[in-house]
C-alpha positions, 0 to 999 in steps of 0.5 A, a space after each residue: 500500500 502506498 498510500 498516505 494517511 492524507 490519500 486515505 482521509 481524502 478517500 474515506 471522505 470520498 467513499 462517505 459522501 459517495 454513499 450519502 448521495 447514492 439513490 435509495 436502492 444503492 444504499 439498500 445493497 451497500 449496507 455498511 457491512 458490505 463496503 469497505 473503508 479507505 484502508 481495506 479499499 487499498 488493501 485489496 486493490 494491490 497488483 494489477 486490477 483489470 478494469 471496465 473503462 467507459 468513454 463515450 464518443 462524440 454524439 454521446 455513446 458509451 463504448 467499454 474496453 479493459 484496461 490494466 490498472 493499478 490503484 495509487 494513491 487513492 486512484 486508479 491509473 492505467 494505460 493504453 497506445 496513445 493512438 487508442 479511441 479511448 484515449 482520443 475520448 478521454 482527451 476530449 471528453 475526460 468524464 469516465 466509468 470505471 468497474 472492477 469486477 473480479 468476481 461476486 465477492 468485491 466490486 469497485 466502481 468509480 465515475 469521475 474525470 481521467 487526465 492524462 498522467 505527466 509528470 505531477 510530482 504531486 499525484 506521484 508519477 514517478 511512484 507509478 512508474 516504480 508499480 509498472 516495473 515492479 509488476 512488469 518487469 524491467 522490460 517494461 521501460 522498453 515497451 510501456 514507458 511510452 505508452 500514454 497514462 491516466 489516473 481518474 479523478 473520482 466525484 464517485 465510488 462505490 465499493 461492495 464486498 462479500 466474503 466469498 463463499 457468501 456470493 
């Protein structure tokens, strides 16, 4: 986990208001005992999460596509070919859905803006760097680094979590 203790108040902060403004039939289903907090948020979300990400297109059609993702400082960041429709979208539409999904048991869905990630010493580019060749490997510097980066800035997310063997 790399986050800070500031990273988890502001997510705390975030999961809590996103959970106060949901719709009635949301806050029925993430009952307290099936959302997480920002600590067991982070917890889970380590290594590559692959997510569900949405655009949409000029005349305002959705279209979806994974993406690896990893989870940083309170936010997810992934990648794709700078040439990519998604990242066309995101450049002139940056508002995005993201879902991960990996099974019944957990659920992490986040609706908010993607910016390209450059070099912002303050979101910590450089710390999501070090994940890639953490997880990648070093070959990773030769054919990811001049991929194009996001992170979503979340105005929402939600989170559902099940023990396993209750899904």
């Amino acid at each position: 986990m790399r986050e800070t203790k500031q990273d988890l108040v502001t997510l705390q902060a975030l999961l809590d208001r996103s959970y106060d403004d949901a719709g009635q039939h949301l806050r029925d289903v993430l009952t307290a005992d099936r959302r997480l907090t920002a600590q067991e948020v982070c917890a889970q979300l380590t290594g590559m999460n692959l997510l569900t990400l949405a655009t949409s297109t000029a005349d305002g059609r959705p279209l979806c596509g994974a993406v690896d993702a990893f989870f940083y400082r309170g936010s997810y960041w992934f990648g794709s070919s700078p040439h990519a429709v998604r990242m066309k979208h995101i450049a002139q539409r940056p508002h995005v859905s993201a879902v991960y999904l990996p099974g019944e048991h957990l659920s992490v869905t986040v609706h908010g803006r993607a910016f390209p990630a450059v070099d912002q010493p303050q979101r910590g580019l450089a710390g999501f760097r070090e994940i890639c060749v953490e997880y990648y490997g070093e070959e990773w510097l030769e054919w990811g680094d001049d991929a194009a980066y996001a992170y979503i800035e979340a105005d929402r997310m939600f989170t559902f979590s099940l023990p396993e063997n209750q899904g």
